[in-house]
N, C-alpha and C positions, 0 to 999 in steps of 0.2 A: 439465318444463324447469327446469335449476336457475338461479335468481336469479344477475347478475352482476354486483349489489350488495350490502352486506348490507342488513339491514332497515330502512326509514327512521325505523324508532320508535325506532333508537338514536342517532340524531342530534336527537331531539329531547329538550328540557328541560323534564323531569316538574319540578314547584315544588313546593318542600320541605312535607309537613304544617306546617300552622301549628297551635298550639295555645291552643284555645278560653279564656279568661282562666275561666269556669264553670268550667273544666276542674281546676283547682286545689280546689277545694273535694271532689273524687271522686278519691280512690286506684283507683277502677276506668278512670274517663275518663284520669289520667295513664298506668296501666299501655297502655294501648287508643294513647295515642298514642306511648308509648313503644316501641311491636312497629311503631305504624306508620314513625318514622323507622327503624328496622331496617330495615324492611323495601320501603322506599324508596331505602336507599346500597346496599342489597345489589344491588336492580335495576340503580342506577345504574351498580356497578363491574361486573355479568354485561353490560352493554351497551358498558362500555369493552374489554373482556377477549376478545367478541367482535369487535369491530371490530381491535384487535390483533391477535386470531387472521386478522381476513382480508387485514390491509394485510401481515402476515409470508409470508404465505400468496403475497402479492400481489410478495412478494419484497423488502420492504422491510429493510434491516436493521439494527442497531442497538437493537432490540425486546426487552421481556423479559416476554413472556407466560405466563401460566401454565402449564402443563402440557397440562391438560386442555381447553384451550378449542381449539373446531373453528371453522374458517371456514365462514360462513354460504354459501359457494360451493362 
């Protein structure tokens, strides 16, 4: 059965890494939270991108979605 929303973990709000104040004293712990805020806005804009893709989808318009992005429906 295909879903006739998209997924509700894209309307929830992941909170930003915070960074440990230790964390400054290690070039390894800075690199380590430096991948992780990457790799937290990149979530966060594949879940804006999707939801674009299904409200477009949904016939909304005015929208400027990426290319590549499929609706979760």
């Amino acid at each position: 059965m295909t879903p006739i929303y998209p997924p509700s973990a894209d309307l929830a709000v992941e909170p930003k890494p915070r960074l440990d104040p230790a964390a400054l004293q290690s070039e390894a712990a800075l690199d380590a939270h430096d991948i992780a805020l990457e790799t937290w806005g990149e979530r966060g804009w594949a879940a804006v991108a999707r939801l674009c893709g299904f409200y477009r989808t949904m016939g909304m318009k005015g929208l400027d979605c990426p290319a590549e992005v499929r609706s979760p429906i």
